[in-house]
Every structure is written in structure tokens, then in C-alpha cells.
C-alpha positions in Angstrom: 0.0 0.0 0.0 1.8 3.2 -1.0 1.7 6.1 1.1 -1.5 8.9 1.6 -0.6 12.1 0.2 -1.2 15.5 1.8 -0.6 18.5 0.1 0.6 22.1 0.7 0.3 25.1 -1.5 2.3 27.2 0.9 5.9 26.8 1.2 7.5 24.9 4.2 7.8 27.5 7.5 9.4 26.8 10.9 6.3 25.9 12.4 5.2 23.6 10.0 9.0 21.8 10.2 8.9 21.6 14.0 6.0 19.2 13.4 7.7 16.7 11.5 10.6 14.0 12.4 11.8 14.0 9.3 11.9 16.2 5.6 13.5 16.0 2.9 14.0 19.9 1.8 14.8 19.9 -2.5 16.4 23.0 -3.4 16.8 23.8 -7.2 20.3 23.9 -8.5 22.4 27.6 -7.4 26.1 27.9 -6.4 25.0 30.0 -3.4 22.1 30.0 -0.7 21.6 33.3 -1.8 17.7 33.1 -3.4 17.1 30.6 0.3 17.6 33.1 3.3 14.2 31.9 4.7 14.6 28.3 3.7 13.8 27.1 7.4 17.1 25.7 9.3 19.1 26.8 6.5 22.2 27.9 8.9 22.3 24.6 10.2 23.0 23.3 6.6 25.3 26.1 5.7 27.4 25.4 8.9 27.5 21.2 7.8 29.1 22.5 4.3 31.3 24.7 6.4 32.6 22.2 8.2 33.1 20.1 5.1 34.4 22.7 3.0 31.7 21.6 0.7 30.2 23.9 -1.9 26.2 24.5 -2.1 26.2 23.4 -5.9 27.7 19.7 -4.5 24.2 19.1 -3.0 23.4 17.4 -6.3 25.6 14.6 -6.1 26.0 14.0 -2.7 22.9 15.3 -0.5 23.8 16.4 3.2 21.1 15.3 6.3 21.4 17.7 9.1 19.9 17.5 13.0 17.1 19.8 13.3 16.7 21.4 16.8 13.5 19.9 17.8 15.0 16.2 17.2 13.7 15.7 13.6 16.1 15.0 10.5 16.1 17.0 7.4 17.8 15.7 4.2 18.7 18.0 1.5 19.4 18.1 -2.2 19.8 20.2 -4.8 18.4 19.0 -8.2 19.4 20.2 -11.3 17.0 20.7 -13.8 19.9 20.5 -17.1 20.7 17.3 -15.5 19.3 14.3 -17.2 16.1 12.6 -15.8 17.9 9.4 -14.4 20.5 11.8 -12.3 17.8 13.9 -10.9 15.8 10.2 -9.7 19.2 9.1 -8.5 20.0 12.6 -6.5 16.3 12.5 -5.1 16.4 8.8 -4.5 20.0 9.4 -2.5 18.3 12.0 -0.3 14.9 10.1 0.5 16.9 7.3 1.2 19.0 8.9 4.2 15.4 9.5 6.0 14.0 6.1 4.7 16.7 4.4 6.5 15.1 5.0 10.2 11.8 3.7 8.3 9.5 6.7 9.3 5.7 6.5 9.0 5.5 9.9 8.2 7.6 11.7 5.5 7.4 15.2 4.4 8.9 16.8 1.5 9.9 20.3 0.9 10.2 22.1 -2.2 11.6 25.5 -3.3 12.4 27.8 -6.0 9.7 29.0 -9.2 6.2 27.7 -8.9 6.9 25.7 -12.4 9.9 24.6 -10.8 8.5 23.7 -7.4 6.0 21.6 -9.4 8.4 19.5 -11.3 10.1 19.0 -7.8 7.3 17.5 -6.2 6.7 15.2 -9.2 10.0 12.8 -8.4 10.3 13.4 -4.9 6.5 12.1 -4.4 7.4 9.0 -6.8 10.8 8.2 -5.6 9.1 8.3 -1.7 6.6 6.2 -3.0 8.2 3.6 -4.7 10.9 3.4 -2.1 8.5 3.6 1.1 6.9 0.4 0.6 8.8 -3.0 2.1 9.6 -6.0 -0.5 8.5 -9.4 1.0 10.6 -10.8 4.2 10.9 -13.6 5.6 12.6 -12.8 8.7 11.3 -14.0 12.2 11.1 -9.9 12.6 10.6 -8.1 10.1 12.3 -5.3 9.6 11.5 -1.7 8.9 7.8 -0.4 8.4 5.9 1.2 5.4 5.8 4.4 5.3 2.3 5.6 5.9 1.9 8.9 4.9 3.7 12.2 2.5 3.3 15.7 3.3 4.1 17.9 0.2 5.3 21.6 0.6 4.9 24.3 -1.7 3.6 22.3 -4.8 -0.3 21.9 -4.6 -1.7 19.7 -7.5 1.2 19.9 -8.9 -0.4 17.8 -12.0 0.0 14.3 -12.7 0.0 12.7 -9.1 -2.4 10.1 -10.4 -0.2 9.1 -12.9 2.9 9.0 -10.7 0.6 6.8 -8.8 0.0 4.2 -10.9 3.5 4.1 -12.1 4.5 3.4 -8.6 1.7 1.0 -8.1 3.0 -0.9 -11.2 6.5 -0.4 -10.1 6.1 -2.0 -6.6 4.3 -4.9 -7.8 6.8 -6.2 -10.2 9.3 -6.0 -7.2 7.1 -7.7 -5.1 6.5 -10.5 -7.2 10.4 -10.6 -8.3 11.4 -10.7 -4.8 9.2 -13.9 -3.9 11.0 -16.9 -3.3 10.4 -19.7 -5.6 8.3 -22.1 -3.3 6.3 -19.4 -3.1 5.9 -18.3 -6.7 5.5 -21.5 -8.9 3.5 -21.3 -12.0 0.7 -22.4 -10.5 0.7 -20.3 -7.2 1.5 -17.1 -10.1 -1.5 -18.1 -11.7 -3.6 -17.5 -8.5 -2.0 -14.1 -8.0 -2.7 -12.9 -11.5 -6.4 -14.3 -11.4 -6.7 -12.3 -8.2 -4.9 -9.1 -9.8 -7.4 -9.9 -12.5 -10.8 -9.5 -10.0 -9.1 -6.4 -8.5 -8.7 -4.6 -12.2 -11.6 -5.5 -13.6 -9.5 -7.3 -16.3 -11.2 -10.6 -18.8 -8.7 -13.6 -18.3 -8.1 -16.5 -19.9 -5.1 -19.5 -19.5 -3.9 -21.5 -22.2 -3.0 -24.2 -20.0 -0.9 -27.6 -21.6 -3.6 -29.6 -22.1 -4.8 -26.6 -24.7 -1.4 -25.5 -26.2 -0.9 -29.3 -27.1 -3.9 -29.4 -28.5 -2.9 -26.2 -30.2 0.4 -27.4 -31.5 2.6 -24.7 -29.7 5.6 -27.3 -29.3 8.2 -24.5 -28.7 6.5 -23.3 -24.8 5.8 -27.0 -24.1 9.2 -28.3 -25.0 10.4 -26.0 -21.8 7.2 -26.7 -19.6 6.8 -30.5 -19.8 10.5 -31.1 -17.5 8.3 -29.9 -14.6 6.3 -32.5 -12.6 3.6 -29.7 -11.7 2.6 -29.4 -15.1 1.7 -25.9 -14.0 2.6 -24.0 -16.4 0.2 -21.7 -18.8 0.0 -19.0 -21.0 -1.9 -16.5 -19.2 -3.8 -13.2 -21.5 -5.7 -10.2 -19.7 -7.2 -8.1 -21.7 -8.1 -4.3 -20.7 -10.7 -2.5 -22.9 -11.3 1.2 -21.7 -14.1 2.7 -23.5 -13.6 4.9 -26.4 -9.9 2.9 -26.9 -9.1 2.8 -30.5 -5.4 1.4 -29.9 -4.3 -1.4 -29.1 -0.8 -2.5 -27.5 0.6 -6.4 -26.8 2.6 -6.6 -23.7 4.3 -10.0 -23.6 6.8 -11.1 -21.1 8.5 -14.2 -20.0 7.5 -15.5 -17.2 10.7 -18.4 -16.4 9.1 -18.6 -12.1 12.9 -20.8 -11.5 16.0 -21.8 -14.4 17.5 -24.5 -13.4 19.0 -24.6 -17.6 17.6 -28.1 -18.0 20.0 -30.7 -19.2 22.4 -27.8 -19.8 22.5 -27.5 -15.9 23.5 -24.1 -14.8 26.5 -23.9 -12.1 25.5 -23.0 -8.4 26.9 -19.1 -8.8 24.8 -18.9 -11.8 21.4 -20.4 -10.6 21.5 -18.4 -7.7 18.7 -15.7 -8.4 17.0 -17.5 -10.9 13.9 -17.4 -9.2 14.0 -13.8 -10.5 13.8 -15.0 -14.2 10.3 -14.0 -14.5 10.8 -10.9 -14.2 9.6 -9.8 -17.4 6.1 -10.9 -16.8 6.4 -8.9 -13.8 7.2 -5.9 -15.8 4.5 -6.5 -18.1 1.6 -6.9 -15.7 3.1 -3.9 -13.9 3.3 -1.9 -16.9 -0.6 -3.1 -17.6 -1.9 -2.6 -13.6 -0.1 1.2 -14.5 -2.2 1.7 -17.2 -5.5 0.7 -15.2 -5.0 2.5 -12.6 -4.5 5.6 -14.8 -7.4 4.7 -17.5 -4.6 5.4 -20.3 -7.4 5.1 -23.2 -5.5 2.1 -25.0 -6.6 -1.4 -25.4 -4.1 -4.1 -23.8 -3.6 -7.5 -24.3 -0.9 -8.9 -21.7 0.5 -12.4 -22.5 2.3 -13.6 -20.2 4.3 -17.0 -20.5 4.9 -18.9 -17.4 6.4 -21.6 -16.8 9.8 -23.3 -14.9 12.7 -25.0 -16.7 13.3 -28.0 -14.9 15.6 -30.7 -15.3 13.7 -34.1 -14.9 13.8 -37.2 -17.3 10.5 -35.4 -19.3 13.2 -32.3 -19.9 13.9 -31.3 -23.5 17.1 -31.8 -24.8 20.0 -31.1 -27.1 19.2 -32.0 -31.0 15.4 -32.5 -30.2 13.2 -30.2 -33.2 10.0 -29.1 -32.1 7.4 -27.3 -34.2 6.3 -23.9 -33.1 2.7 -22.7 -32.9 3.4 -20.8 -36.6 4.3 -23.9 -38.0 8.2 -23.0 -37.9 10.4 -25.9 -37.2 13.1 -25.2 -34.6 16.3 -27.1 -33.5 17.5 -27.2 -29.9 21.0 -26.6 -29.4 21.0 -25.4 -25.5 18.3 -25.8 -23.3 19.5 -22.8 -21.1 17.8 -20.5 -23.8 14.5 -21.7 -23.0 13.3 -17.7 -22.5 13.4 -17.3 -26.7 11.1 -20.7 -26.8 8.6 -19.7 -24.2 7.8 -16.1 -26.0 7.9 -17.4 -29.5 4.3 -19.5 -28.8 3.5 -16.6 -26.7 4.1 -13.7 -29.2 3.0 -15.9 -32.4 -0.6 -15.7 -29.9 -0.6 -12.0 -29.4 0.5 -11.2 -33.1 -2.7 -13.0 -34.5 -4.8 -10.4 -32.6 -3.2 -8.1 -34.4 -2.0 -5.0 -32.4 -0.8 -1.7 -33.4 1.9 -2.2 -31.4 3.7 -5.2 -29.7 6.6 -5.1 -27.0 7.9 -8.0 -25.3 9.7 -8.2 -21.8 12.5 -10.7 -20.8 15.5 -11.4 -19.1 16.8 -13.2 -22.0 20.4 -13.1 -22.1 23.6 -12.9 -20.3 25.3 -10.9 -23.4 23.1 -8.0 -23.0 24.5 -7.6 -19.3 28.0 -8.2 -21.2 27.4 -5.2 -23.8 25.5 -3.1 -21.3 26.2 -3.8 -17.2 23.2 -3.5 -15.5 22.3 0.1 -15.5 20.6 0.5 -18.8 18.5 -2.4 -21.0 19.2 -3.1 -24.2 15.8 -2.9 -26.8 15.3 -4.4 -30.2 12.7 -2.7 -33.0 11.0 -3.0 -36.3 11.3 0.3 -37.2 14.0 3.6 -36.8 10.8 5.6 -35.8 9.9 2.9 -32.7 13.2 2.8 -31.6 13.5 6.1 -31.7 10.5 6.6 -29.3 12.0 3.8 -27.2 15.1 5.8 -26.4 13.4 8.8 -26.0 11.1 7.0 -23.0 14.2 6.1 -21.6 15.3 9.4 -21.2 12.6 10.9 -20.2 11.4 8.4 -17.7 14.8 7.8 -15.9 14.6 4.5 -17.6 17.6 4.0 -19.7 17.8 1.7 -22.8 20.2 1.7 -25.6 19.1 0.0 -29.3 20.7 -2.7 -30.8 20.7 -3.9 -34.4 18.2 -6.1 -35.7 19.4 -6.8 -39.4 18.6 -9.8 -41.6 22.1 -11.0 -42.2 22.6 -12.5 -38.4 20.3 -14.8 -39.4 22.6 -17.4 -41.2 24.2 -18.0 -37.5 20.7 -19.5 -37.2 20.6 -21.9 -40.0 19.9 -25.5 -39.3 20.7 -28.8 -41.1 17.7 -30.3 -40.1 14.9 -27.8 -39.5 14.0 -24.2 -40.0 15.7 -22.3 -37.8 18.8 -23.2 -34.6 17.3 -21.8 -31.2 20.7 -19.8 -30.6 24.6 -21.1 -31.4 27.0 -22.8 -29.0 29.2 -20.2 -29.6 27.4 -17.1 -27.9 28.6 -14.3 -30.4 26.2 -11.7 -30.0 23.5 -14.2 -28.4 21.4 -10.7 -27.7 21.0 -9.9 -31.1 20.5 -13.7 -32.7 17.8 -14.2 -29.8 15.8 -11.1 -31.4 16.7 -12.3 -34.4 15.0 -15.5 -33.6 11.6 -14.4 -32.0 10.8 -11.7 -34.9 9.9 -14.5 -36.7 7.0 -15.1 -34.3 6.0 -11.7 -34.2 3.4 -12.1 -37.6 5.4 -9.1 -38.7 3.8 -6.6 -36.5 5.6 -3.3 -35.1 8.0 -4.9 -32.4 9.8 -4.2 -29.2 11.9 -6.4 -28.0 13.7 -5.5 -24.0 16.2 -7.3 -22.7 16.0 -6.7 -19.2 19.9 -6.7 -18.8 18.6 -3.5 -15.7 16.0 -5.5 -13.6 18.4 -5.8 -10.9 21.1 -3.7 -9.4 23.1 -3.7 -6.6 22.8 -0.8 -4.8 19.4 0.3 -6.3 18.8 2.5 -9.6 17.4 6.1 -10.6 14.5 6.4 -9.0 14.4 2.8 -6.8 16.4 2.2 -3.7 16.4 -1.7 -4.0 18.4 -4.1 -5.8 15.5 -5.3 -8.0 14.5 -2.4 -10.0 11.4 -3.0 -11.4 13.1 -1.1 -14.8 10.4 -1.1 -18.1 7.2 -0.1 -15.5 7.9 3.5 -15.8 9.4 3.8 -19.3 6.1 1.5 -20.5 4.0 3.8 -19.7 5.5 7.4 -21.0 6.1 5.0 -24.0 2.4 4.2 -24.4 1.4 7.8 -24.0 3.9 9.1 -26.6 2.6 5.9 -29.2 -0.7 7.3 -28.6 0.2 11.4 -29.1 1.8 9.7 -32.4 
């Protein structure tokens, strides 16, 4: 449950501060306290940078928290508004986190400077205490920390687009929540109850392609991965969200891997570790679509999301099997550790046939993506310049960061196969990020295309915006990229 919001028009005073134990105070960028003489406590900051022969202007990349004389804590930043958006969430994020940290139930936030600029402020700080003042899942005998309960804004009324900073954080927090479960906890099948509930709560129509009905529907590629697991759990799961007056229509479709073991192609121990998180991409999708909801974005969504565990059992696919694909496409296993690119081909060849203006598909897919890129930005594939473009342009603007790859013909002929249409990847691993959207495009019944590579849904340490190590990146950056499609 995110945090009530209260709202000030006036700006913070030093009665108003005495009544809170902790504020973070967000100054607009200046190389002098000059325009804040009646910033409240404002000697008791300028002192701290004294002392620390720090200048005002270093506020922005390292923000200062001070003792207030009634016992409280202030925490303050200066956030510069040339700076890109993901360095302004990061500076914000820095300076909520130092109050954070004694897990208040109350938090307020002070802004200063122009009324347009005040406004703007209040925007991130509301969403970076938001997403950040809400407690992933524990399992601790005591658990620790509490969720924060309530946000006082100063100076910044309305500011505009609260709502929508809601529902982004709504949609942010659920995709870590569900990431963070531990994998007795999250099989396909308990996934499947969550998302049915989700489903009641959002008013969305559901329906589940379980086995039984993708045997029967010949989608070999998602059932080659699915049948190693003794549950026989897994399903293909659509929600469907139909506003009224929608004339668009987007396809978000992510994998939804709830443990990788690699199958036959067992995974070492270091490399297992964490796999629980490999549905992470459904996550994103369903966060990205509960965002969307919750703001009444007037676009129709379909969400596919492919769940499933890649076990390794004597039912397990293997090495040199072919299976045939929903579309009829022939396809040659060469590693069973890339079953993410078999789940989603079934899965998008589904979505495509609906025909969408628009599809994008979520996945931690591949450990070259984290080689090309770290973990601080993901790494998207498109159909066209113009979609890409828009991509990278979401990025920025949402805090978000992606970077395109190249999705030319002539990688295919790594993919060629002796014995059926295409090879599922190569032994060899050359550009596996590329070859992998290489390989699901042709499931895509050549509509407009994103492909993510979540190569940023974790990071030690948090990032932008999020404190925690599981991001919950693509949330955000779905849904200023859904807007912008629909301004198009």
C-alpha cells in the first residue's frame, strides 16, 4: 500500500517543520544559498558544508542530512534541472533514502524555488518516496523496517500528474514484489492464483492457455520447456483491458521463467542463484498493464504472459530435439538454457494473431546484454527507426535507460539449421542478444516490435528512482512510451 498524500500550497515555515521527524528539503540547483535566506534551518545546513568545506552546488551529487533542533532530521538536495532525468531520480532517491533508512511512518517533502519549478520537484520526490517507502517481501522472524504511511508535500499543490505517478509506482512495486518472492512461493501455478486475483481487483477478462490446450494447439516451442516440470503448471496467461472509447491497441508480452535451473544444460550453483527472478519480465508486463489501469490510459491491452519453470527431470527437453512452433516453424535445440526465446515465440505468435498496433515483449533473456550493457541501462530491439527512436526517447525521459541494438537480416545465417527451420541460438554465444531477437521476430506475424532485454531489472545498490536491488526497470518507461505511441 503506498503512502496517503497530503498536500501544501504554501511553502515549508518553521512551524510547520517543528511538526515533522523527518523532511526532505529539495532545493533547485544555485552555487550560493543566496535566493534561500528563509529556507527554514538553513544555517544549520550552511554550517554542515562549512565544516566540510563543501560547496552549495555539490548538494546534487551527494545530499547532506542535518539534526534539526527539535529532534527531527532533514535531508537536502539540490536537483538540477539541465541534468538528465535518471541523475535527478538518482540525486532525489540518495536524499529520501537517508530519512528512509530509520523507516518513518510519516515523511514530508519540501520544495523551493519557481512555482513551475516547485512543481516539477514534487513530481519525483512524491514518486521516488513512493516507490521506495513500501517494504519488498521478508521472511525474517522480525521483520524489519515499516511502510511508510503517509507524504506531506510543501509548496507544490496539485502539482499535476499525481495520479499518474501513482499508478506508475503501483506498477512499479508490484513487479518487485513479485520478483522478490522466493520460488516455493511463486510456482506457476501459485503465479497463476495471484494474477487471477490481480485480474478481479482490475476489472480485467482472463483466460489461461494451460498444456492440455497448447498441445492441443500445436505450440511445441513453450511446451518443450514446460513439460521437465512434474507440476505441469505451467500456462499462458492473456488479460485483456478495454477502456471505453480505446481505438489502440498495444501487446505486452513477457516471460514468465518462475525458477532456471538450464535443464539438461544444468547451470552452475553461482549462476542459478537468483533464478527465481527469471520471470521478471512478466512482472514488468503486468506492472506496466496494472499502470495503465489504474490511470485509465485510453489504449486497449492484451498482456501475455508466459509462465512456466525450466526444470531438469527425465521429461526435460534436450539437445538435438526439433519441435514445431505454434506458426508452424520448425526449430532445432541446441542449449536448453535458452529456454526464455522458446517460451515467448508461442507466446508472441498468440498476441500477433490479434493483431495489435503495437507489440513489446519483456524478458530477461540473455547474459550478453549484461555483457554489452552492465546493469544500468537495458538493451531494446525494434522494427522500425521511428519505434526505436520513441524507445530511447522513453528512456530518457522516464529515468529509464535503454540503448538499441541492431536487428538486421544478415545474423540470421548464424541460425541456420541442417535439419529444421531455424537453430534456437549457437553454442558459440557471439552476439546471443541480437540472434535471440533475431529468432523471435519470426514469431511476431510481422507486426511493429519491441523487444527489452532486461539486462537492468536488478542492481546492486538500487537505480534512478528505486532504492532496492530489484528495479522494477520497463514499468515507468512503459507507460510514457504508451502515451507518446498514442500522441503519435
Amino acid at each position: 500500500m503506498l503512502a496517503k498524500l497530503e498536500q501544501h500550497a504554501d511553502l515549508l515555515r518553521g512551524n510547520d517543520a517543528a511538526r515533522h521527524r523527518h523532511i526532505v528539503m529539495v532545493l533547485p540547483k544555485a552555487d550560493d544559498f543566496e535566493p534561500y535566506g528563509r529556507v527554514p534551518h538553513i544555517e544549520a545546513l550552511r554550517r554542515v558544508l562549512a565544516r566540510r568545506k563543501k560547496k552549495a552546488s555539490e548538494l546534487g551529487a551527494a545530499p547532506i542530512t542535518t539534526d534539526l533542533p527539535d529532534g527531527g532530521l532533514a535531508s537536502w538536495v539540490m536537483i538540477d534541472d539541465a541534468k538528465p532525468a535518471f541523475e535527478q531520480h538518482t540525486a532525489m532517491r540518495k536524499a529520501v533514502q537517508a530519512l528512509l533508512g530509520e523507516h518513518p511512518r510519516e515523511l514530508a517533502i519540501a520544495v523551493f524555488g519557481s512555482a513551475d519549478r516547485r512543481a516539477a520537484l514534487a513530481r519525483i520526490a512524491v514518486y521516488v518516496a513512493w516507490v521506495n517507502g513500501v517494504q519488498l517481501p521478508q521472511r525474517k522472524k522480525k521483520v524489519e523496517g515499516a511502510t511508510l504511511g503517509r507524504v506531506h508535500v510543501y509548496g507544490a499543490r496539485d502539482a499535476g500528474g499525481y495520479a499518474q505517478l501513482r499508478a506508475e509506482a503501483i506498477g512499479n512495486v508490484t513487479c518487485r514484489e513479485l520478483t522478490a518472492l522466493p520460488p516455493n512461493e511463486l510456482t506457476p501455478g501459485a503465479y497463476r492464483s495471484r494474477i487471477r486475483k490481480l485480474a478481479r481487483e482490475h476489472g480485467w477478462q482472463r483466460e489461461e492457455y494451460d498444456l492440455k490446450r497448447l498441445r492441443k494447439l500445436g505450440a511445441g516451442a513453450f511446451v518443450a520447456v514446460a513439460q521437465g516440470s512434474p507440476a505441469q503448471d505451467a500456462a499462458i496467461v492473456r488479460l485483456r483491458y478495454r477502456p471505453r472509447g480505446a481505438r489502440k491497441s498495444v501487446a505486452l508480452v513477457g516471460k514468465g521463467i518462475c525458477f532456471d535451473t538450464g535443464g539438461h544444460n544444468l547451470k552452475p550453483a553461482r549462476y542459478m542463484h537468483g533464478m527465481h527472478e527469471d520471470m521478471n519480465g512478466s512482472a514488468v508486463a503486468l506492472g506496466a498493464l496494472i499502470a495503465a489501469t489504474e490511470a485509465r490510459v485510453p489504449v486497449n491491452i492484451d498482456c501475455w504472459l508466459a509462465i512456466a519453470e525450466n526444470h531438469l527431470s527425465p521429461l526435460a527437453y534436450r539437445q538435438n530435439e526439433v519441435v514445431t512452433a505454434l506458426n508452424g516453424t520448425t526449430i532445432e535445440i541446441v542449449h536448453t538454457d535458452a529456454e526464455g526465446r522458446m517460451v515467448l515465440s508461442d507466446t508472441l505468435t498468440l498476441a500477433g494473431r490479434q493483431k495489435p498496433d503495437v507489440m513489446i515483449a519483456y524478458a530477461t533473456l540473455t547474459g550478453s546484454m549484461h555483457v554489452a550493457l552492465g546493469d544500468r541501462y537495458s538493451g531494446v530491439f525494434a522494427t522500425s527507426d521511428e519505434l526505436g527512436a520513441a524507445a530511447v526517447a522513453a528512456g530518457r525521459a522516464s529515468g529509464e535507460r535503454v540503448c538499441v541494438f541492431p536487428l538486421d537480416e544478415d545474423y540470421d545465417s548464424a541460425l541456420d539449421s541442417d535439419i529444421a527451420d531455424v537453430k534456437q541460438c549457437t553454442l558459440e554465444g557471439n552476439a546471443d542478444h541480437i540472434l535471440a531477437a533475431r529468432f523471435l521476430k519470426r514469431f511476431t506475424e510481422d507486426r511493429p516490435w519491441l523487444h527489452v532485454d532486461l539486462s537492468g531489472s536488478s542492481c546492486k545498490g538500487g537505480l534512478g528512482a528505486v532504492a532496492t536491488d530489484i528495479t522494477g526497470f520497463g514499468v515507468a518507461w512503459t507507460a510514457l512510451l504508451i502515451d507518446r505511441l498514442l500522441e503519435r
